[in-house]
C-alpha positions in Angstrom: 4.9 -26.8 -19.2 6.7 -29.8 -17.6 8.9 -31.6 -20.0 7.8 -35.5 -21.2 9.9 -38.3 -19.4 12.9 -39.4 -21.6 13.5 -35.7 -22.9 16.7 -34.6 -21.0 19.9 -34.2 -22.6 21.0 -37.8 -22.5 18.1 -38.2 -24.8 18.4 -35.8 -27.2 22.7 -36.5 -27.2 21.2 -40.6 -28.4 19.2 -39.5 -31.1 21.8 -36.6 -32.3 24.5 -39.9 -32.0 21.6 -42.1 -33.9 21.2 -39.5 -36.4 25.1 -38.9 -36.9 25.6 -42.7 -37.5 22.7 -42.3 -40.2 24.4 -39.6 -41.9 28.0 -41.5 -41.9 27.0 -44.6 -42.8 24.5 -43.1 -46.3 21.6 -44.9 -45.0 20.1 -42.8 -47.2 16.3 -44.5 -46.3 16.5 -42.8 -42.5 17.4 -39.4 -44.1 13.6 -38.3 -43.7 13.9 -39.3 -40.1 17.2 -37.2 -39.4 15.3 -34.4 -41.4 12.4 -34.0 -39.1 15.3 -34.4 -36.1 16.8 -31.4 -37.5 13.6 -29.2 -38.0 12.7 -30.3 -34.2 15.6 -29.3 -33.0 15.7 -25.9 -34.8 12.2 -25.2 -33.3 13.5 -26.0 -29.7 17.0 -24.9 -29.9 17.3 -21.7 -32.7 20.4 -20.0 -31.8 22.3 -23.8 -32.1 23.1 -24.4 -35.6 23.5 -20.9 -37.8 20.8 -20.6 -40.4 22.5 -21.3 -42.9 24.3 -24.8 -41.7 21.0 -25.6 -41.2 19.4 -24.9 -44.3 22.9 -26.3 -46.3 22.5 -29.5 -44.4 18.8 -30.6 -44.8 19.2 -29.2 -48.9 21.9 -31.7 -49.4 19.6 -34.5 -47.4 16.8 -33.8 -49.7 18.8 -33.8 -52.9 20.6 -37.1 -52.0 17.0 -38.5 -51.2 15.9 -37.8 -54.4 18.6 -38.9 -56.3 18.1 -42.5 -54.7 14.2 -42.1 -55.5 15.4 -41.3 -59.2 17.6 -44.1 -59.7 
């Protein structure tokens, strides 16, 4: 299977820098987006990030999602 055009590595170092900024600035109403960026790239990419990084990561993304959607 041939890989889609604008998939290489530069692409996928931009959206880990996009998703970085997200996470260190709070803009806690993209957190959905760098959610599904993180499942994505646990489907391509397993051995990456450990398990449980992972899991720590998007858990603490959630519950800071919902506490905006609370207050």
């Amino acid at each position: 299977m041939a890989t889609p055009p604008g998939a290489g590595p530069a692409a996928l170092r931009f959206v880990a820098a996009a998703c970085w900024q997200v996470v260190r600035g709070r803009y806690v109403e993209h957190f959905p987006r760098v959610l599904e960026f993180l499942r994505s790239l646990r489907a391509a990419a397993p051995g990456l990030v450990r398990y449980r990084h992972h899991e720590r990561l998007c858990m603490g993304l959630k519950a800071k999602s919902a506490l905006l959607l609370i207050q």
